[in-house]
C-alpha positions in Angstrom: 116.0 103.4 103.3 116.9 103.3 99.8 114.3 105.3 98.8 114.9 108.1 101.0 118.9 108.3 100.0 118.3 111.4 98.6 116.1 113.0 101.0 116.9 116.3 101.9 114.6 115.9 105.6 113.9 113.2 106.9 110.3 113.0 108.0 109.6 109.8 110.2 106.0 110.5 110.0 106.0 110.8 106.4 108.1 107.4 106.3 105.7 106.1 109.1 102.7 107.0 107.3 103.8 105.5 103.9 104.7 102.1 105.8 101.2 102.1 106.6 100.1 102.8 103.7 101.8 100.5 102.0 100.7 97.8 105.1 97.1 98.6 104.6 96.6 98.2 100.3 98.6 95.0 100.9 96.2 93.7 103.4 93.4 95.1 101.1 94.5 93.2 97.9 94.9 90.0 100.1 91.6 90.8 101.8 89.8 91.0 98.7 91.2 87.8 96.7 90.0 85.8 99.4 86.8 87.5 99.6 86.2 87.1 95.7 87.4 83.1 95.7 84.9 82.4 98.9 81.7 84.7 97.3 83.0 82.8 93.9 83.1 86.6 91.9 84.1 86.7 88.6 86.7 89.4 87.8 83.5 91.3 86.3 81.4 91.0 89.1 84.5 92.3 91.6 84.6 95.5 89.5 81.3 96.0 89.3 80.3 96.1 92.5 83.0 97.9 93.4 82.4 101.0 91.3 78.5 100.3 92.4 79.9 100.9 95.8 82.6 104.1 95.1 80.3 106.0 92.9 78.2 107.6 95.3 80.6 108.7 97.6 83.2 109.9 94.6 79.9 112.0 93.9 79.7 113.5 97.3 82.8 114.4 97.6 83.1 115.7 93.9 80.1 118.1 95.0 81.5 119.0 98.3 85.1 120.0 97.3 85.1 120.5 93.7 84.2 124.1 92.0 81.0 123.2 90.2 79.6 126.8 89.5 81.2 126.7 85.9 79.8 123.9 84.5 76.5 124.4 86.0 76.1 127.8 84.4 77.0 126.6 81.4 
């Protein structure tokens, strides 16, 4: 609510949305601290595997949406 003082419209599916959002990366951060201490991860090994994991999806969607006919004809 505080936040929003100064909102010139209100959305309550933006503010919905954001609640959520907000919800869910908590629950993720939780979610993955216990996962690391029970899989005994180092902070390394978390960061590792977690870029091993986003890379090849950051790449398909990089190829998909982004305008790659520049820098291939290059």
């Amino acid at each position: 609510m505080i936040g929003g003082i100064n909102d010139l419209n209100f959305s309550f599916f933006g503010y919905a949305w954001m609640m959520v959002n907000c919800m869910s990366a908590a629950f993720y951060g939780l979610y993955m601290r216990r996962s690391i201490k029970r899989m005994d991860f180092r902070d390394f090994d978390s960061v590792f595997y977690n870029n091993i994991i986003a890379t090849p999806i950051l790449l398909l969607l990089s190829f998909l949406v982004e305008d790659w006919r520049g820098f291939l004809a290059d």
